[in-house]
Structure formats: structure tokens, C-alpha cells
N, CA, C and O atoms as a Tinker XYZ file with bonds, in Angstrom:
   424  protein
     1  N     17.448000  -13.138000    2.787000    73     2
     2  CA    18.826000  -13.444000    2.734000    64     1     3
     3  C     19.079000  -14.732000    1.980000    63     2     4     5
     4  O     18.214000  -15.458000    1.489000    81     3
     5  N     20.606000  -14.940000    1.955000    73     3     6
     6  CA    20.741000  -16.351000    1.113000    64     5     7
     7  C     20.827000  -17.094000    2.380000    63     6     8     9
     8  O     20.995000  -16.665000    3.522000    81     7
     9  N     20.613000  -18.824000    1.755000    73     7    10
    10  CA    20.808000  -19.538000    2.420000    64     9    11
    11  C     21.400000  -20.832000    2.071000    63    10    12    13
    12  O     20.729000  -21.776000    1.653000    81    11
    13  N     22.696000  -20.861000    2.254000    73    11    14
    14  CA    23.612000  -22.140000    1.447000    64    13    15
    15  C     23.911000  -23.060000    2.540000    63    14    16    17
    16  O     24.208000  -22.974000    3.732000    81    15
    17  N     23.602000  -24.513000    1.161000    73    15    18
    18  CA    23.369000  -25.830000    2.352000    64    17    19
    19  C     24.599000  -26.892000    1.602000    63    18    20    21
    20  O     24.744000  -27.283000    0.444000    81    19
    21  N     25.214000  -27.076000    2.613000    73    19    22
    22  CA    26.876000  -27.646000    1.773000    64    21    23
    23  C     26.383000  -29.233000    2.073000    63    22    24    25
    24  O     25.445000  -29.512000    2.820000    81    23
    25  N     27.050000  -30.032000    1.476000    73    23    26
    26  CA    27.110000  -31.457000    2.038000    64    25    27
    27  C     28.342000  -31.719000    1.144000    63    26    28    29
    28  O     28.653000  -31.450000   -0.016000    81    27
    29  N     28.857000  -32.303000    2.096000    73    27    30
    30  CA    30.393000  -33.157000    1.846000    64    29    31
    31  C     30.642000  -34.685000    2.771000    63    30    32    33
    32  O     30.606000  -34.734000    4.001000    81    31
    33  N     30.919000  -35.990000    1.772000    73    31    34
    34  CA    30.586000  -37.070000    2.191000    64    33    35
    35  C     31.396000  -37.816000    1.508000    63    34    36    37
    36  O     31.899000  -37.203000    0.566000    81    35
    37  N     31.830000  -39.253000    1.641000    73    35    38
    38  CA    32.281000  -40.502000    1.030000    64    37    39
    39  C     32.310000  -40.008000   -0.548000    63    38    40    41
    40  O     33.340000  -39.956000   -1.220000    81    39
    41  N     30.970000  -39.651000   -1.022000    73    39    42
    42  CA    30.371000  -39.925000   -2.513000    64    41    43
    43  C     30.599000  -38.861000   -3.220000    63    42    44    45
    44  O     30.224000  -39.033000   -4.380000    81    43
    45  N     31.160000  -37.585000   -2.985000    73    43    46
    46  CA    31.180000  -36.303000   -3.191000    64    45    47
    47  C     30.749000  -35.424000   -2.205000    63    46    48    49
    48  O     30.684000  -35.521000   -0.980000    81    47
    49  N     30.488000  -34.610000   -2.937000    73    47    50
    50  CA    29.825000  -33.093000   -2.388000    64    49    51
    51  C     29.023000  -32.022000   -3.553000    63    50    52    53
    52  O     29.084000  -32.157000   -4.775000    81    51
    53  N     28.411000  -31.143000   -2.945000    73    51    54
    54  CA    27.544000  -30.767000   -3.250000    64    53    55
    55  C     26.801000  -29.258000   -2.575000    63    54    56    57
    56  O     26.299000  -29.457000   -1.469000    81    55
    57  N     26.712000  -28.235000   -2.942000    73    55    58
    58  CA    26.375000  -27.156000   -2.337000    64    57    59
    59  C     24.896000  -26.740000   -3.290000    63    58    60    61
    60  O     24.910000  -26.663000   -4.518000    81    59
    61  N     23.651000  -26.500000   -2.421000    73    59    62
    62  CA    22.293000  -25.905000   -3.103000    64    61    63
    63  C     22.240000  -24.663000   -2.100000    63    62    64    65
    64  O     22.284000  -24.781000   -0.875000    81    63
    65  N     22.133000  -23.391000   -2.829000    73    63    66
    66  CA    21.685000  -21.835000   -2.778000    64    65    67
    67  C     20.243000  -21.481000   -2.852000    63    66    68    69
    68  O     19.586000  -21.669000   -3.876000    81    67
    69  N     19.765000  -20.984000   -1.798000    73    67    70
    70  CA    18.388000  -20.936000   -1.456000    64    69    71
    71  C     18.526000  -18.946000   -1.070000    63    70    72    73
    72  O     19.433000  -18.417000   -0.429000    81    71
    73  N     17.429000  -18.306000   -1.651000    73    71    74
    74  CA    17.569000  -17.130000   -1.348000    64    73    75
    75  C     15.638000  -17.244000   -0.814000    63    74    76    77
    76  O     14.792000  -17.985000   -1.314000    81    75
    77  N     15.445000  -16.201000    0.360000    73    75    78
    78  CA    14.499000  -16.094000    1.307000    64    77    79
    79  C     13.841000  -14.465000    1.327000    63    78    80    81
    80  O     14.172000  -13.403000    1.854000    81    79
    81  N     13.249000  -14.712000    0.857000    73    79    82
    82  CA    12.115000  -13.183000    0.406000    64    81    83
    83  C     11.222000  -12.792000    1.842000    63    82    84    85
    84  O     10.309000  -13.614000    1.755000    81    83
    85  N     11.087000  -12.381000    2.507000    73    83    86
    86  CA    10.074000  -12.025000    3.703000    64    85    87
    87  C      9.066000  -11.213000    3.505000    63    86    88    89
    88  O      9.150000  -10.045000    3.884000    81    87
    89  N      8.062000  -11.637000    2.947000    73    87    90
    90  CA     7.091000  -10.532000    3.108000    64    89    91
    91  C      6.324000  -10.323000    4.070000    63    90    92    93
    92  O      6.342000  -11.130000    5.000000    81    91
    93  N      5.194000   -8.866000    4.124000    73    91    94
    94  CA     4.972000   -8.737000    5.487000    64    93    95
    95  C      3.793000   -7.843000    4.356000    63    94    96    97
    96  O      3.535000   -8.225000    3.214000    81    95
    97  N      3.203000   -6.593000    5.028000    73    95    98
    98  CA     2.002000   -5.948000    5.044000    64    97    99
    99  C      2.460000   -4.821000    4.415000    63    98   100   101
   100  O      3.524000   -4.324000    4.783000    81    99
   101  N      1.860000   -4.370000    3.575000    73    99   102
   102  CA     2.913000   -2.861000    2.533000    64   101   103
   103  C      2.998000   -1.783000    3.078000    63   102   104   105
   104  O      2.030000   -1.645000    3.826000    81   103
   105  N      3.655000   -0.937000    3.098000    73   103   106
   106  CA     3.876000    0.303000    3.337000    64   105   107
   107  C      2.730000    1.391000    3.148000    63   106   108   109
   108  O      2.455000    1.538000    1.957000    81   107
   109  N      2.182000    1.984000    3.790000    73   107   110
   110  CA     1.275000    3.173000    3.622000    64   109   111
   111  C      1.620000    3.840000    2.165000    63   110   112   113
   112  O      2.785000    4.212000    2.027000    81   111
   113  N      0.930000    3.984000    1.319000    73   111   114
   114  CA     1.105000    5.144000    0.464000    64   113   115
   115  C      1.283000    6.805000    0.818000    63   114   116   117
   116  O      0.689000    7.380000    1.731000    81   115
   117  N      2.151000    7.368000   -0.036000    73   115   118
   118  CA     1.894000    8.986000   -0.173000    64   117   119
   119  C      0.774000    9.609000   -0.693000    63   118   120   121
   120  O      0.736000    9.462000   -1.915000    81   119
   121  N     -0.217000   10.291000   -0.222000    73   119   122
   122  CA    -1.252000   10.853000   -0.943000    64   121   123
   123  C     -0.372000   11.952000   -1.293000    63   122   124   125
   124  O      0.599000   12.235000   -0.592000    81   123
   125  N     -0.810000   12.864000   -2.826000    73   123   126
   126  CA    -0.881000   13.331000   -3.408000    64   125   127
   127  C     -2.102000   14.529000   -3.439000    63   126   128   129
   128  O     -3.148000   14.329000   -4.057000    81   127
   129  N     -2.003000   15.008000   -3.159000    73   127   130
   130  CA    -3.920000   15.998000   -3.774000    64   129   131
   131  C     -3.603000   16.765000   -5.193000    63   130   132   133
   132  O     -3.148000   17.899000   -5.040000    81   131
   133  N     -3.726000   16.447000   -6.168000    73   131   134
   134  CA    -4.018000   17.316000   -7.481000    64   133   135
   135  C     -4.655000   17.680000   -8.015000    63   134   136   137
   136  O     -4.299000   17.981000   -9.154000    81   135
   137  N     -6.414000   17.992000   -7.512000    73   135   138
   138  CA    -7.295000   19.150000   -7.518000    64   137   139
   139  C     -8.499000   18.934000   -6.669000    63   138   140   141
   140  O     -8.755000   17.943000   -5.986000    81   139
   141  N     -8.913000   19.577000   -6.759000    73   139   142
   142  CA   -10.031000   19.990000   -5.777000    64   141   143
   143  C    -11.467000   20.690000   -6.190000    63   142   144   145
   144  O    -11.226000   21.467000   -7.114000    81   143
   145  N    -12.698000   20.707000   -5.897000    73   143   146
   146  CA   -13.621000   21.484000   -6.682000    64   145   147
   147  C    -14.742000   21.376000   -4.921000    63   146   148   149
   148  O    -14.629000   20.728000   -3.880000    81   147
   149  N    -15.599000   22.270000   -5.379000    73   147   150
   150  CA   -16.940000   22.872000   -4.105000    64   149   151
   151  C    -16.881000   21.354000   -3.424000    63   150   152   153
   152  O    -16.412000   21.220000   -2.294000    81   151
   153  N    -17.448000   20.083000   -4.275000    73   151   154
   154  CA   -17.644000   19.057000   -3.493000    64   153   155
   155  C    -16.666000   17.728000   -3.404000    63   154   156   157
   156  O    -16.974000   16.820000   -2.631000    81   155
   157  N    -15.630000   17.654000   -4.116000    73   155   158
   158  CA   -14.484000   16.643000   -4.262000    64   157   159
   159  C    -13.201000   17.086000   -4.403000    63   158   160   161
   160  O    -12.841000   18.219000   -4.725000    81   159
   161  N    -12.107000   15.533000   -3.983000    73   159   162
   162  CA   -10.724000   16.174000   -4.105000    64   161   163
   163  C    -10.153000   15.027000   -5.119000    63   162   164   165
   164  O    -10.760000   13.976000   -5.327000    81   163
   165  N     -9.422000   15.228000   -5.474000    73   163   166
   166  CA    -8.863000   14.041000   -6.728000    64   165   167
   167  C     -7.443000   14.343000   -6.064000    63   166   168   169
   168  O     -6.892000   15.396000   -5.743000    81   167
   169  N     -7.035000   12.878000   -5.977000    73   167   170
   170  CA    -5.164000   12.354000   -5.214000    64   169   171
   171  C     -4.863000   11.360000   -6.128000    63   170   172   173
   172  O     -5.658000   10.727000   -6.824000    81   171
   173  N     -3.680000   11.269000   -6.079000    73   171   174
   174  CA    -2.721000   10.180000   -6.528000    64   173   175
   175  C     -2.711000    9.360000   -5.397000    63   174   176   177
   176  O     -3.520000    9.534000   -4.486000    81   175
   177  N     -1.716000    8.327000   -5.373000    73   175   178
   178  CA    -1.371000    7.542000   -4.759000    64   177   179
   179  C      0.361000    6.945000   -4.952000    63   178   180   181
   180  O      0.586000    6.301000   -5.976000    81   179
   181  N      1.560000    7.186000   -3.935000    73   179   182
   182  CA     2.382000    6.735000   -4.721000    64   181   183
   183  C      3.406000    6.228000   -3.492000    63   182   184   185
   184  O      3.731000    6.726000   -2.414000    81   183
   185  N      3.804000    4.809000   -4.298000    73   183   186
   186  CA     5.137000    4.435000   -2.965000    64   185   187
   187  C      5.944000    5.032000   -2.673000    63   186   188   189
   188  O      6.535000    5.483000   -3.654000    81   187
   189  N      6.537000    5.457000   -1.327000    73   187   190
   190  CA     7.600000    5.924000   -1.191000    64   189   191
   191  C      8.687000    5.181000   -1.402000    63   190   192   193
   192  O      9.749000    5.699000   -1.748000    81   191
   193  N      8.561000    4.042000   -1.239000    73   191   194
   194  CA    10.339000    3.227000   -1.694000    64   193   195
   195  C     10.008000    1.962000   -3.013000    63   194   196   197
   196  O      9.789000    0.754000   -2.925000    81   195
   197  N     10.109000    3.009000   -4.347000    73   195   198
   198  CA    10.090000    2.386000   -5.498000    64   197   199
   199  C     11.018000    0.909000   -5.687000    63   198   200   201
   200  O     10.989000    0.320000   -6.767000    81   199
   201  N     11.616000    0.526000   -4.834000    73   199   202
   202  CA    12.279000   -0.671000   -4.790000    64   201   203
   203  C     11.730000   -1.751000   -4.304000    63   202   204   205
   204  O     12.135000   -2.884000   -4.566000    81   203
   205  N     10.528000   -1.424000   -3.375000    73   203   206
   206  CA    10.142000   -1.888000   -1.783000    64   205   207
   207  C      9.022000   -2.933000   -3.047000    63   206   208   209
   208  O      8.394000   -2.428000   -3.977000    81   207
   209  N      9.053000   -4.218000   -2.746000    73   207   210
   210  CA     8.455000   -5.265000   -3.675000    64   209   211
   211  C      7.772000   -5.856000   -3.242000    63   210   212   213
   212  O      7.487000   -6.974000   -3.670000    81   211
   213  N      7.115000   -5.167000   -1.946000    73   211   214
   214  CA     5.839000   -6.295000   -0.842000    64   213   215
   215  C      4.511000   -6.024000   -1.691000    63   214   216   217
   216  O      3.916000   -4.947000   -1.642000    81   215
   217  N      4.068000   -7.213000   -2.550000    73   215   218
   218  CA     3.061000   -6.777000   -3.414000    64   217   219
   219  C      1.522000   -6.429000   -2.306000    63   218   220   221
   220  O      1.401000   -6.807000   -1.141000    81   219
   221  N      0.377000   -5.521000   -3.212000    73   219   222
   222  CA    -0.286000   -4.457000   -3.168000    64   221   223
   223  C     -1.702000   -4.902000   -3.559000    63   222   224   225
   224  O     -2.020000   -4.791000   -4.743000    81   223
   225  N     -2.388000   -5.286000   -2.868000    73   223   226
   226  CA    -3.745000   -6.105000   -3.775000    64   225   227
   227  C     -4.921000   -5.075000   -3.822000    63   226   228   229
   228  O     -5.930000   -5.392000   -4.452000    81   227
   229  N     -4.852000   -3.791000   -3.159000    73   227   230
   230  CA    -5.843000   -2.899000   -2.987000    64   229   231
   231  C     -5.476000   -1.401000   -1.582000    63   230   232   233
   232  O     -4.597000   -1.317000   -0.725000    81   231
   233  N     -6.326000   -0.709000   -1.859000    73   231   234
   234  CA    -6.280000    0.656000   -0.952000    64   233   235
   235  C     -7.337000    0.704000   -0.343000    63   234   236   237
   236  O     -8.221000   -0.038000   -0.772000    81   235
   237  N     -7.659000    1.581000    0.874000    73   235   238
   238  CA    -8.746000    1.497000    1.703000    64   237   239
   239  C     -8.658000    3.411000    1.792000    63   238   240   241
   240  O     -7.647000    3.827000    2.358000    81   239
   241  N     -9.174000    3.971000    1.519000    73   239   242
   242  CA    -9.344000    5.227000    2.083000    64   241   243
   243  C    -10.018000    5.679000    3.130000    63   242   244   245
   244  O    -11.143000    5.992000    2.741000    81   243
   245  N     -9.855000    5.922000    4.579000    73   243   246
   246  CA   -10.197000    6.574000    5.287000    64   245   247
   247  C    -10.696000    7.958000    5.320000    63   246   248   249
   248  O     -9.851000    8.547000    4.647000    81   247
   249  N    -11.590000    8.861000    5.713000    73   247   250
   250  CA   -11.815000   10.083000    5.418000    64   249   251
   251  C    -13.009000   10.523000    6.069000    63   250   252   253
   252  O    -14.045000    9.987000    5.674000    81   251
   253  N    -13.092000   11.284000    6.878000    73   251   254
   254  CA   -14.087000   12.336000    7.640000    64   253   255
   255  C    -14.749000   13.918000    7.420000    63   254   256   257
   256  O    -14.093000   14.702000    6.735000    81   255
   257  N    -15.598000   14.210000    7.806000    73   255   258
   258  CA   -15.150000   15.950000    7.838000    64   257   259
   259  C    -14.877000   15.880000    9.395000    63   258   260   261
   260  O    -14.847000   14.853000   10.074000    81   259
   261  N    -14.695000   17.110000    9.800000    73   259   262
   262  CA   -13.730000   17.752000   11.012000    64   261   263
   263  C    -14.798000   17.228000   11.970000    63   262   264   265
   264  O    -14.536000   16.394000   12.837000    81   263
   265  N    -15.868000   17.687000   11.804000    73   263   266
   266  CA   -16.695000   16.589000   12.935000    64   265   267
   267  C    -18.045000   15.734000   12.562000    63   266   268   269
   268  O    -19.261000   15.922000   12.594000    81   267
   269  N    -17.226000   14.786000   12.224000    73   267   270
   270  CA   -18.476000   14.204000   11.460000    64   269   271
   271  C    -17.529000   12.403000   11.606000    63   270   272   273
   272  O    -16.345000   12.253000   11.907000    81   271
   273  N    -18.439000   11.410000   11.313000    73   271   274
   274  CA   -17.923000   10.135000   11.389000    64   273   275
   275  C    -16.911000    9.777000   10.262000    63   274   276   277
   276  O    -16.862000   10.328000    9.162000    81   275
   277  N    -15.998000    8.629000   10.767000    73   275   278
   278  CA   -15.181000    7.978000    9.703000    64   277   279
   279  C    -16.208000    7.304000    8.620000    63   278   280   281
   280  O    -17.224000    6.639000    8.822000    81   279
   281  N    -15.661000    7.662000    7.551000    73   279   282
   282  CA   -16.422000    6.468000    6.288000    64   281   283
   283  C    -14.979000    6.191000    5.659000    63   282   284   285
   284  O    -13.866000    6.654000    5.909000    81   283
   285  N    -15.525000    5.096000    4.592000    73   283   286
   286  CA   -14.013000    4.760000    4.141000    64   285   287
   287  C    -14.546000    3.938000    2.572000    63   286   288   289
   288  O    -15.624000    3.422000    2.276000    81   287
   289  N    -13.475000    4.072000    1.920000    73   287   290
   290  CA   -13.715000    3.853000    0.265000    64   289   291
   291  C    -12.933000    2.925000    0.216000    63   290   292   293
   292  O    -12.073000    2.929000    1.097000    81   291
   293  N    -12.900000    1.606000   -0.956000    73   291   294
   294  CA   -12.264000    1.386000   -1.331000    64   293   295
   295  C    -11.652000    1.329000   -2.386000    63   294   296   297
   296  O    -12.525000    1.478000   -3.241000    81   295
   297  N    -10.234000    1.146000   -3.119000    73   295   298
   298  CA    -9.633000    1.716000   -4.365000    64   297   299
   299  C     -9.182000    0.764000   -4.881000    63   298   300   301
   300  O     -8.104000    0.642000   -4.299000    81   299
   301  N     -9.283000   -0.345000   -5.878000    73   299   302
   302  CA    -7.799000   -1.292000   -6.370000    64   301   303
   303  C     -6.683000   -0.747000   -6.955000    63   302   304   305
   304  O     -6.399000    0.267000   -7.592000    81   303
   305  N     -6.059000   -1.879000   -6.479000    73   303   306
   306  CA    -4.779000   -1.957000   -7.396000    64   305   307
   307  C     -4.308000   -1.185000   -8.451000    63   306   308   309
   308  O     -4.998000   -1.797000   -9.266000    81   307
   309  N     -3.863000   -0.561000   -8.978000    73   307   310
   310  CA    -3.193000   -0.401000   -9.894000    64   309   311
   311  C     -3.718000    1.174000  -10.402000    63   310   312   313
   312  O     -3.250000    1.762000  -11.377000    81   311
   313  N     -5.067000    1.831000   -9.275000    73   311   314
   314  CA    -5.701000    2.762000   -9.797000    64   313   315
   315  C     -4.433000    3.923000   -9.979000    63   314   316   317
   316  O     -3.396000    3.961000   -9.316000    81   315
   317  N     -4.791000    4.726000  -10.935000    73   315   318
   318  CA    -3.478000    6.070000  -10.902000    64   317   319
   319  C     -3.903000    7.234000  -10.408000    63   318   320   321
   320  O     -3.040000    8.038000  -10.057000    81   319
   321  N     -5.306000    7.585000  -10.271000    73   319   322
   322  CA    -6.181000    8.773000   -9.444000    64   321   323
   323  C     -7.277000    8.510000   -9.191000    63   322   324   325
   324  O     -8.015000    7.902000   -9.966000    81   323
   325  N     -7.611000    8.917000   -8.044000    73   323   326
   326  CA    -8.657000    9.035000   -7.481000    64   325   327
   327  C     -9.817000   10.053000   -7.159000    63   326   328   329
   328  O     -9.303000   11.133000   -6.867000    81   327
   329  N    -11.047000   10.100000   -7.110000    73   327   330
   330  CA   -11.474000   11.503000   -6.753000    64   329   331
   331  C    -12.863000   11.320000   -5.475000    63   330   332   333
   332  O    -14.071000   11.359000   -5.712000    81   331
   333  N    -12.475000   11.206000   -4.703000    73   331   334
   334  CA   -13.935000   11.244000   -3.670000    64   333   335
   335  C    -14.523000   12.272000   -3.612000    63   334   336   337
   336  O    -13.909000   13.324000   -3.432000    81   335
   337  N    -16.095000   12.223000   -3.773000    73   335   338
   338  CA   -17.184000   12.856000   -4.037000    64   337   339
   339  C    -17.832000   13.029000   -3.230000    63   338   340   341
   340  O    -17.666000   12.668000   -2.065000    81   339
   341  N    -19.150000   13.915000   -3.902000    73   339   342
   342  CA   -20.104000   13.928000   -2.698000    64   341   343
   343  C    -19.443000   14.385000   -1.356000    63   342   344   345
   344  O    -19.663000   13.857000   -0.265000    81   343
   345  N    -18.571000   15.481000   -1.595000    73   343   346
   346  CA   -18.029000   15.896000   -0.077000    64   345   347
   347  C    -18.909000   17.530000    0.290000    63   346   348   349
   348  O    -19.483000   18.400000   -0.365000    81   347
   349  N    -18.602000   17.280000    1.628000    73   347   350
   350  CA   -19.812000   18.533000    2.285000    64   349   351
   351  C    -18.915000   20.351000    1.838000    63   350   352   353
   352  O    -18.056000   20.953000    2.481000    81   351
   353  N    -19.612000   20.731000    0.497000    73   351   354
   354  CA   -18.469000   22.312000    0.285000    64   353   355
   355  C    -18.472000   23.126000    1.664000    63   354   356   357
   356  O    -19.385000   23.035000    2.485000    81   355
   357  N    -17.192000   24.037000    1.836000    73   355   358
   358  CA   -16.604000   24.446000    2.691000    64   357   359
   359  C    -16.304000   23.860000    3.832000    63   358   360   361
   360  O    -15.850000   24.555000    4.742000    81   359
   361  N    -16.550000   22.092000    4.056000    73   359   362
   362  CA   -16.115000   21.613000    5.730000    64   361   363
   363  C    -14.521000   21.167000    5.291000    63   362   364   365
   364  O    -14.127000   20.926000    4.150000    81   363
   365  N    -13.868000   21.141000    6.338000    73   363   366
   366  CA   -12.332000   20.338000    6.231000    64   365   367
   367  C    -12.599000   18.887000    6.262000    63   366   368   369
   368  O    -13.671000   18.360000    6.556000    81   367
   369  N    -11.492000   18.299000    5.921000    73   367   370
   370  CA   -11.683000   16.799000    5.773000    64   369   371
   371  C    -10.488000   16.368000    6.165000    63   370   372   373
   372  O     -9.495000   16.849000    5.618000    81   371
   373  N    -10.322000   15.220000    7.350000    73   371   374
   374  CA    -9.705000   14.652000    7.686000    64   373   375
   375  C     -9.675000   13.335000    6.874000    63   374   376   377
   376  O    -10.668000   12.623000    6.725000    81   375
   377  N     -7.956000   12.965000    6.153000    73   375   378
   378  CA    -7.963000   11.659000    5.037000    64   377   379
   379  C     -6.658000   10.743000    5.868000    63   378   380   381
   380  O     -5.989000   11.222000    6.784000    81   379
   381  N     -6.520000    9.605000    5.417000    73   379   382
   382  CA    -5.657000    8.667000    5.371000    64   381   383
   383  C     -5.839000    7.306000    4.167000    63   382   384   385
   384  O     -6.863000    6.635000    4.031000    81   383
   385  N     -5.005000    7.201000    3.659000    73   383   386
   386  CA    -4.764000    5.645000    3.203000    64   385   387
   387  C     -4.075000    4.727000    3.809000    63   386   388   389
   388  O     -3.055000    5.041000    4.422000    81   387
   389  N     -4.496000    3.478000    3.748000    73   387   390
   390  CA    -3.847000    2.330000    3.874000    64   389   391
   391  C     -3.772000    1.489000    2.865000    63   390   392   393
   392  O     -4.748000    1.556000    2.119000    81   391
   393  N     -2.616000    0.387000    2.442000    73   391   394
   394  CA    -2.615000   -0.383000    1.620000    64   393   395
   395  C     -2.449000   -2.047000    2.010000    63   394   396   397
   396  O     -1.565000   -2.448000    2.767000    81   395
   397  N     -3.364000   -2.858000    1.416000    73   395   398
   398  CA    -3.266000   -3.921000    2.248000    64   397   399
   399  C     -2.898000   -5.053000    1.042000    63   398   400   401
   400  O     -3.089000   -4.925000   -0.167000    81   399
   401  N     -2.333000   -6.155000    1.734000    73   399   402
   402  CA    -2.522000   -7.467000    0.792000    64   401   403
   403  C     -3.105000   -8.602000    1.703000    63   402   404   405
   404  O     -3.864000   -8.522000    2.669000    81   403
   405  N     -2.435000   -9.838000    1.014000    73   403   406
   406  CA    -3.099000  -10.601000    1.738000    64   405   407
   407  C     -2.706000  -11.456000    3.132000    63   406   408   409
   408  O     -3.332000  -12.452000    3.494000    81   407
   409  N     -1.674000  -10.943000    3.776000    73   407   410
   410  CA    -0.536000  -10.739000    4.607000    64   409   411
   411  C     -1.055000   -9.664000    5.850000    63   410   412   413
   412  O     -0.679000   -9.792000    7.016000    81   411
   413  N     -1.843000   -8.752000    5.456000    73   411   414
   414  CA    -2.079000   -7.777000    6.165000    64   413   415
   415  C     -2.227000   -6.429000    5.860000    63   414   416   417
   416  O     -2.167000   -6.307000    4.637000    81   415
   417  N     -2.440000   -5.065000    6.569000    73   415   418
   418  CA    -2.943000   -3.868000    6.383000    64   417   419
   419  C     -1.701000   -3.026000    6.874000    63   418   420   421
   420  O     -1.296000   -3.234000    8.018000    81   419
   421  N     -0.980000   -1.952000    5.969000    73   419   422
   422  CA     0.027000   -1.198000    6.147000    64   421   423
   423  C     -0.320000    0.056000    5.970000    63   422   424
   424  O      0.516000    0.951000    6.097000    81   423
């Protein structure tokens, strides 16, 4: 928000405009999946609120098969696709992203 600081005195006056940015931890990304093959899947990555200006220093991918342990990748900044490999053909795979800065993990 803005924040206006008046002073009025003997000597004059004087008003300074201060505007206040809040940042916090970014928003989860949208995965995307745009192909797939026996052992990998290739995704996008994309904000849902193209306005939303809480900067983005990296991605963390989460990802399992259906019963099998969490492992997790990481992606920078600015990547435009992705493709994780080395996946087990025919198991399901449980995914998530998160996007973090230096503020925190969203």
C-alpha cells in the first residue's frame, strides 16, 4: 500500500509518498504434462497469476511411483520444460512442484 507522511510547521510543509511491496513465498506452479514416453514425462511449468510479482529463485519437484519413496529434483529459474527420467515403465507416479525464494517455499 501507499504510505503518505505530511508535516506542516512554522517553516512550511511538506508531504513524502512511500509505497510498501510485501513479499512472502511464491505461489505453487501449474504443471503442465506435454509428453510422455516408456520411461519419462516432460511438463511445463507456469504461474497462475501472471501479475503475481513475488520473485522465483528455483523449483523443487517432488515425485514418487504409487508405492515407492519420495525423491525430489531440482529445476532453476527460468527453465521452460522439463523432463524426469529414468522412471519405472508402466508404474503411476505421484508429482508435485513447489516454488521457492529466498523468503520461503510455496
Amino acid at each position: 500500500g501507499e504510505y503518505k507522511c505530511m508535516v506542516n510547521n512554522k517553516f512550511g510543509q511538506d508531504t513524502v509518498t512511500h509505497t510498501l511491496i510485501v513479499n512472502g513465498p511464491p505461489e505453487p506452479p501449474m504443471v503442465i504434462l506435454t509428453s510422455q514416453t516408456t520411461d519419462s514425462i516432460t511438463f511445463k511449468l507456469k504461474t497462475e497469476d501472471e501479475a503475481d510479482q513475488t520473485p522465483v529463485h528455483g523449483y523443487t519437484v517432488h515425485y514418487k511411483p504409487e508405492f515407492g519413496d519420495w525423491e525430489e529434483q531440482e529445476i532453476g529459474f527460468g527453465t521452460e520444460e522439463f523432463t524426469l527420467q529414468n522412471l519405472w515403465c508402466g508404474q503411476r507416479y505421484q508429482l508435485y512442484v513447489v516454488a521457492y525464494n529466498n523468503i520461503g517455499v510455496g
